[in-house]
N, C-alpha and C positions, 0 to 999 in steps of 0.2 A: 431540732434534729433528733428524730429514733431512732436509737441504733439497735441494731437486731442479735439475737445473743452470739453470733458468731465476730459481729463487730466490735465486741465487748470482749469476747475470748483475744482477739486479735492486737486491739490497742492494749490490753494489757501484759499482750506478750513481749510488745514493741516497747512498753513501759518499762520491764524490766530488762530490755536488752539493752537502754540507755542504761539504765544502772549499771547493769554488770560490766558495761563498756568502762563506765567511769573508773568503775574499782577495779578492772584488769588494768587498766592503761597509766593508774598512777604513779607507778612505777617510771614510765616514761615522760621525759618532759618535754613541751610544745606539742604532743602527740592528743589530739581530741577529736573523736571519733565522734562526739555528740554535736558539733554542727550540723556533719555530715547526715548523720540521722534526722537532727530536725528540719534540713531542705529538703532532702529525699523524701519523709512525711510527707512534708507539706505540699512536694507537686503531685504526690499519688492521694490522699486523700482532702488535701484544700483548708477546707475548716474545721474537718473533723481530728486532723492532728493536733490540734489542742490538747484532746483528752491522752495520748501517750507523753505529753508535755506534761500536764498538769499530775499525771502518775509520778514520772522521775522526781518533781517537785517533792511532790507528799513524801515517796518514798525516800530521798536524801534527806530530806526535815527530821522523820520519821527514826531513822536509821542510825543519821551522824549528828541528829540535834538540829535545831530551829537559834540563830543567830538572834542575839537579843539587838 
């Protein structure tokens, strides 16, 4: 799969609106706005939601630490 620099622009925008979701919403409990987003992905882009998965991955590793 190529993705073309606007689908690149785009899953990374979608990458960070999981994060940001995460960390507005912790405040609230049982409130998770990131399912939602990764079924929603996934019926509009299929396979390629992977890659805004695999960003929120990195970036929460990245951000709050990698669990040993």
């Amino acid at each position: 799969m190529k993705l073309s620099v606007r689908e690149m622009a785009v899953f990374s925008m979608l990458g960070a609106l999981m994060y940001l979701s995460k960390i507005l919403m912790d405040w609230a409990p049982n409130i998770h706005l990131l399912g939602m987003f990764i079924v929603a992905f996934t019926v509009v882009y299929r396979a390629k939601a992977l890659y805004p998965i695999y960003l929120f991955v990195l970036l929460t590793g990245v951000l709050n630490g990698f669990g040993t």
